[in-house]
C-alpha positions in Angstrom: -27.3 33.8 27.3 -28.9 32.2 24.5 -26.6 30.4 23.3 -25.2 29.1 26.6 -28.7 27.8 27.5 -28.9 25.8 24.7 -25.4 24.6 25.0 -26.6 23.5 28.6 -29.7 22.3 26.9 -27.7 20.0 24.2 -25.8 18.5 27.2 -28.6 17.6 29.2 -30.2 15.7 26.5 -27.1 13.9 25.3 -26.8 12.5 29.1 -30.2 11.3 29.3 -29.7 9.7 25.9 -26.6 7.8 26.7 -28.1 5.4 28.5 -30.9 5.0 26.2 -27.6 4.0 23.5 -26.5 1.6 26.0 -29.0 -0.4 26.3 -29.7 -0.6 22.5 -26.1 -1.7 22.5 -26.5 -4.4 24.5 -29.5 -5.4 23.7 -28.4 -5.6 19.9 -25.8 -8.1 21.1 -28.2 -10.2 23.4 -30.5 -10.4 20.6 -27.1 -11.5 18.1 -27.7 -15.1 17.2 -24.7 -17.5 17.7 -24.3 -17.7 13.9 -23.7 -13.8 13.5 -21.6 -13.5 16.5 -19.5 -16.4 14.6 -19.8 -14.2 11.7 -18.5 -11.1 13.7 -15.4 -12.9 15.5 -14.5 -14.1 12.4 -14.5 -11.4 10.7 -12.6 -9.6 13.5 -10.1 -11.9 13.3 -9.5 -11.6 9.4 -9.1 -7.7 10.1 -6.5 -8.0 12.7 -2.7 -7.6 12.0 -0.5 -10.2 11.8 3.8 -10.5 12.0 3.7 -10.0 8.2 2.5 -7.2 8.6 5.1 -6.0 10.6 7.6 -6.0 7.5 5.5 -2.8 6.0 7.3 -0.3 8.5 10.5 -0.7 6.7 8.7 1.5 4.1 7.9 4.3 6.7 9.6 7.7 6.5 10.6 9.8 3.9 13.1 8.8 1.0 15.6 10.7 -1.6 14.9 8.0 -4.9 17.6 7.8 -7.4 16.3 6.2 -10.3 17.8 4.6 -13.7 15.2 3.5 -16.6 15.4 1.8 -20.2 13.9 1.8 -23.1 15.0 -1.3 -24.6 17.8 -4.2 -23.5 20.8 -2.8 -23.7 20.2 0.9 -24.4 22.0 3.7 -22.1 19.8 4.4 -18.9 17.9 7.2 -18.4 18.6 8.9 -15.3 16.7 10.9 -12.5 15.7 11.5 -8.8 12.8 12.2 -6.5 11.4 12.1 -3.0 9.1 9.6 -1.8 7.1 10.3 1.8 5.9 6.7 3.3 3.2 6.2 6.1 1.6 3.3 7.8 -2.3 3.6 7.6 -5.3 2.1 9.4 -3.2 0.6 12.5 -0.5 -0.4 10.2 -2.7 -2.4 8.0 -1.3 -0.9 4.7 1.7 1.5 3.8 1.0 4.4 1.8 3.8 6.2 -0.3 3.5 8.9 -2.6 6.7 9.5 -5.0 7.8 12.8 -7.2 10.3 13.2 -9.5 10.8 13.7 -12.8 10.5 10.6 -15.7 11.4 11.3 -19.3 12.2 15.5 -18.2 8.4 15.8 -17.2 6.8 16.2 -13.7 5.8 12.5 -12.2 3.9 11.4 -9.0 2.9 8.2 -8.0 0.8 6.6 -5.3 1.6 3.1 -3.9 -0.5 1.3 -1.2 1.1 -2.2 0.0 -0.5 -4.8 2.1 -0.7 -8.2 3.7 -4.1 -9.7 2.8 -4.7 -12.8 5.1 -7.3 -14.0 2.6 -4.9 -14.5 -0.3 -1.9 -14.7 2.0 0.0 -12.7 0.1 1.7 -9.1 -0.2 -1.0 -6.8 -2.2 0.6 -3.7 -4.1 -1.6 -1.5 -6.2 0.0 1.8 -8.0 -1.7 4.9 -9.5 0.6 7.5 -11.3 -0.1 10.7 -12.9 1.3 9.1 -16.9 -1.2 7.0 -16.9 -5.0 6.2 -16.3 -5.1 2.0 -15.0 -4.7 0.9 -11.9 -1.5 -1.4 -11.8 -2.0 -4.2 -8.9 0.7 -7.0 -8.0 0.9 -9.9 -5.7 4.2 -11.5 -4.0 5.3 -12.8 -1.1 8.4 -11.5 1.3 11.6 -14.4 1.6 12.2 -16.0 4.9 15.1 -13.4 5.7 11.9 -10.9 5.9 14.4 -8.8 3.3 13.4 -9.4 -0.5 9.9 -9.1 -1.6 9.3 -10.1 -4.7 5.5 -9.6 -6.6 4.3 -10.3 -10.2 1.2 -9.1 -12.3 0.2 -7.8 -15.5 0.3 -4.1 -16.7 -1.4 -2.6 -19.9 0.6 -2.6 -23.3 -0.4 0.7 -25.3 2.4 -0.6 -27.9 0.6 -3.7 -28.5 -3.0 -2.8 -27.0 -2.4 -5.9 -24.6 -1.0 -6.7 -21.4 2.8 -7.0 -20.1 3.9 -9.2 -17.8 5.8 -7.6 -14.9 7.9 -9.1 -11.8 9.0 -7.0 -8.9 11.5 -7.2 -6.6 12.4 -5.1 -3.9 15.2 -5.6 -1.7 16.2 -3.9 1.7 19.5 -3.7 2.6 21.4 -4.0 5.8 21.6 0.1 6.3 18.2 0.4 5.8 18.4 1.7 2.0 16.2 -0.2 -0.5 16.7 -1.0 -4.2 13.5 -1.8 -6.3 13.5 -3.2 -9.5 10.7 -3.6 -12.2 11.4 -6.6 -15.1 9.5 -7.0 -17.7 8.2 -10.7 -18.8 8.9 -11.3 -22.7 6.7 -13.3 -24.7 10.2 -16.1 -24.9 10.3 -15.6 -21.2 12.9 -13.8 -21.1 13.4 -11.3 -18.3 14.7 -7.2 -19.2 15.1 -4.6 -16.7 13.6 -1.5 -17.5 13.8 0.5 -14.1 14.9 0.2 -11.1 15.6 2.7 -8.0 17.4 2.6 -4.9 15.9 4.9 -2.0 18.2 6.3 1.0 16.0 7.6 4.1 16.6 11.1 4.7 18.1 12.1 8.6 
């Protein structure tokens, strides 16, 4: 009996309150100046999605990953596979995609978030993975058949103690497979393939 009087209590002050929140609601936004509702709408507006965000869902779902690497131009590939589960996040503002397989015979996982950021207007991607303790962030754009992304950045070099120079490219195919593709950025400009994986959607 306790308990369900102050259950009953709890509910009787919450519905008294409410219209107490209301009105500070309201009044917060009478009091808003015309400046800071400028501020507000614009920022709204910045936070909204847009069509280019709409290419993201072609990430969505879950993935078998077959993946080829190499160590140096011309070298025999490396070869493994993985799974990779993709979800849209926060209304479809970002897709998140976490990858595991194997690279060089050891466990690997991965984390990649990609976005659309209106500010820069372009396509964001940042990666984490579990060989490695930087954060690896590219920026791109998507071609006008809304099929080929293609992003560039810079990575960290242990070999050197600098930074590499990295274009990506991933491109979607007609059935709905997609092949990615990581080139390296020589110092001659020069472009090398060192990985690349092609992921089918499982049914």
């Amino acid at each position: 009996m306790k308990t369900a009087r102050m259950i009953l209590l709890a509910l009787l002050v919450a519905g008294l309150m409410a219209p107490v929140w209301a009105l500070q609601q309201t009044t917060a936004a009478k009091e808003m100046s015309p400046q800071d509702k400028q501020m507000m709408d614009m920022m709204e507006k910045y936070g909204a999605p847009v069509k280019e965000h709409e290419f993201l869902k072609k990430f969505a779902g879950e993935w078998t990953v077959e993946v080829r690497s190499w160590m140096k131009p011309g070298a025999q590939p490396m070869t493994s596979t993985g799974t990779m589960k993709a979800r849209l996040i926060f209304d479809g503002r970002y897709v998140s995609s976490h990858f595991n397989g194997t690279m060089m015979d050891k466990k690997y996982a991965g984390l990649e978030i990609i976005g659309y950021d209106k500010f820069l207007k372009k396509y964001v991607t940042f990666w984490i993975d579990s060989m490695g303790t930087g954060f690896f962030v590219t920026e791109g754009s998507v071609d006008a058949g809304g099929m080929v992304k293609t992003d560039t950045g810079t990575m960290p070099d242990p070999m050197t103690g600098g930074k590499q120079k990295v274009k990506q490219v991933t491109t979607f195919m007609p059935d709905g497979t997609y092949k990615f593709e990581m080139i390296m950025i020589m110092p001659d400009g020069k472009e090398f393939k060192s990985m690349e994986f092609v992921a089918k959607k499982k049914m």
